[in-house]
VEXDREN-2710 file (C-alpha; in Angstrom, 1 decimal):
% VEXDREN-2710
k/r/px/py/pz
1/UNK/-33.0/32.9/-3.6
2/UNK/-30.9/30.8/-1.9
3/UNK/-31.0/27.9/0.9
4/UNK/-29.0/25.9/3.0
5/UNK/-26.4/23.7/1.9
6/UNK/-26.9/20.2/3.6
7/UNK/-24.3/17.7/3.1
8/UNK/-25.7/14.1/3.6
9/UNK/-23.1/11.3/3.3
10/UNK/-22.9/9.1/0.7
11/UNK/-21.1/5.7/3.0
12/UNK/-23.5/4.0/5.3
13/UNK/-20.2/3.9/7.9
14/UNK/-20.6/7.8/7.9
15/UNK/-24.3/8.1/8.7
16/UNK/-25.4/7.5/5.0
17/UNK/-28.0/5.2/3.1
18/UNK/-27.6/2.0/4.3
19/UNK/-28.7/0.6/0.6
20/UNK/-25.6/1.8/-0.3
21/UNK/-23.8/-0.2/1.1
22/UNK/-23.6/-3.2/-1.5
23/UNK/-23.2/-0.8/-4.5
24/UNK/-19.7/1.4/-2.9
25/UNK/-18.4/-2.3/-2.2
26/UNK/-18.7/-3.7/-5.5
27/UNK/-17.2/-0.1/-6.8
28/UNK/-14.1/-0.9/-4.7
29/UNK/-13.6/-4.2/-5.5
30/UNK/-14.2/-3.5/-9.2
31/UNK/-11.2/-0.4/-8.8
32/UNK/-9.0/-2.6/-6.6
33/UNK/-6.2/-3.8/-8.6
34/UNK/-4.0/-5.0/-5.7
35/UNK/-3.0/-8.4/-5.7
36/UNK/-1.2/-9.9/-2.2
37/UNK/2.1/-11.1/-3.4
38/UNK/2.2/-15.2/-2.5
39/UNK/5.9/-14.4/-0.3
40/UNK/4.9/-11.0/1.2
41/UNK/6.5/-12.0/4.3
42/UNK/9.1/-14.5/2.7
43/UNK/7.0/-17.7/2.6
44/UNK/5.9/-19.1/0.1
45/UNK/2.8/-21.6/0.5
46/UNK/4.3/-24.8/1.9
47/UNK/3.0/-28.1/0.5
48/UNK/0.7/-30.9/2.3
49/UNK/4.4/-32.8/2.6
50/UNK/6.3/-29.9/3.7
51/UNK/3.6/-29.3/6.5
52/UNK/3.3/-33.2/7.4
53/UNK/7.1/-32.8/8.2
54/UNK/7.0/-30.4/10.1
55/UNK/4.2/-31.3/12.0
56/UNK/6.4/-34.8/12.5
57/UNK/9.5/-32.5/13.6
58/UNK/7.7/-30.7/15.8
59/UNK/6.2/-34.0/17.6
60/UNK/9.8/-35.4/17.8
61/UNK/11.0/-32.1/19.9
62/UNK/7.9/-32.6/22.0
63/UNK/8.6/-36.0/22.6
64/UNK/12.2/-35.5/23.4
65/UNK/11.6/-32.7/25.9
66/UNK/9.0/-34.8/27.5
67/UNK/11.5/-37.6/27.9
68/UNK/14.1/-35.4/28.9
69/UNK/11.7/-34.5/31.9
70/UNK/11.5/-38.3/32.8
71/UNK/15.5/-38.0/33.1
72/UNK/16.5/-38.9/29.9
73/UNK/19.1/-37.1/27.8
74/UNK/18.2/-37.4/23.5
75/UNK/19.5/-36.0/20.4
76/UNK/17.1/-35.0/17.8
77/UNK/18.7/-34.1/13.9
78/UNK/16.9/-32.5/11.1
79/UNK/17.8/-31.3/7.9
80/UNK/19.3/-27.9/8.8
81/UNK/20.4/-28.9/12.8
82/UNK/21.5/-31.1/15.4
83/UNK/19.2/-30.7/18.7
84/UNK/20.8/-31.9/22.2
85/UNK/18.9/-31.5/25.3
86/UNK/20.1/-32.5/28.6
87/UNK/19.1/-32.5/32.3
88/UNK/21.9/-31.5/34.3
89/UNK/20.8/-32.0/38.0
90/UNK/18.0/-29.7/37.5
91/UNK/19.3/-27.4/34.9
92/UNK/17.7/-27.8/31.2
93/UNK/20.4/-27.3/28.8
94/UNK/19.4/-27.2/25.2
95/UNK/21.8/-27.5/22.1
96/UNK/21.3/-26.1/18.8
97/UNK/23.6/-26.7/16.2
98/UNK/23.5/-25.2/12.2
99/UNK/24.5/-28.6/10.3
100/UNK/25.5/-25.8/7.7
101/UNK/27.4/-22.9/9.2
102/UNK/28.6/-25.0/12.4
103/UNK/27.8/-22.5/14.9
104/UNK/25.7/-23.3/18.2
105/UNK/23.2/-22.0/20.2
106/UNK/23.1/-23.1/24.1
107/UNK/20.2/-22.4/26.4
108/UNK/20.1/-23.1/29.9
109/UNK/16.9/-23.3/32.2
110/UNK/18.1/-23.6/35.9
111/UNK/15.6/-24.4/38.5
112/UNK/13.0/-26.9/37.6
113/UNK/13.5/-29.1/40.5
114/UNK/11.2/-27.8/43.1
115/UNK/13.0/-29.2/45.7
END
């Protein structure tokens, strides 16, 4: 004598007991033995100082483009580069110089005049 086998799932995802649910979680966390390495992606967690400066930076570069935009020319240096930025008669030429290697980086944005 024999019947039907029936399979029933076990996971709630799969149409299982929802009461379940808290016991297969705690099974997987309790069998999970993988820790996230702190540089996975080649940083490391920066400091409240290292994050103020950049922050600062950041502003600086704002500033400077903003001023470049009311005509002005400006020259920003950090610790790794020396930043020019120029308007050229319409034409947005940005500088980038490694302090360290000495090459340079130029990028030009023509057209912002709308005249």
């Amino acid at each position: 004598m024999a019947s039907e086998l029936v399979y029933t799932p076990v996971n709630p995802s799969f149409g299982g007991n929802a009461l379940n649910s808290s016991h297969l979680f705690n099974v997987a966390n309790a069998i999970n033995h993988y820790k996230a390495p702190s540089d996975e992606f080649g940083f490391e967690e920066e400091s409240a100082l290292d994050r103020l400066a950049n922050s600062l930076e950041s502003r600086l570069i704002s500033q400077l483009l903003a001023d470049v935009g009311n005509g002005n020319t400006g020259q920003l240096e950090t610790d790794d580069f020396f930043l020019n930025i120029v308007d050229d008669g319409g034409t947005l030429i940005v500088q980038i110089v490694d302090k360290i290697s000495g090459e340079s980086t130029e990028i030009k944005v023509a057209g912002l005049n709308p005249d």
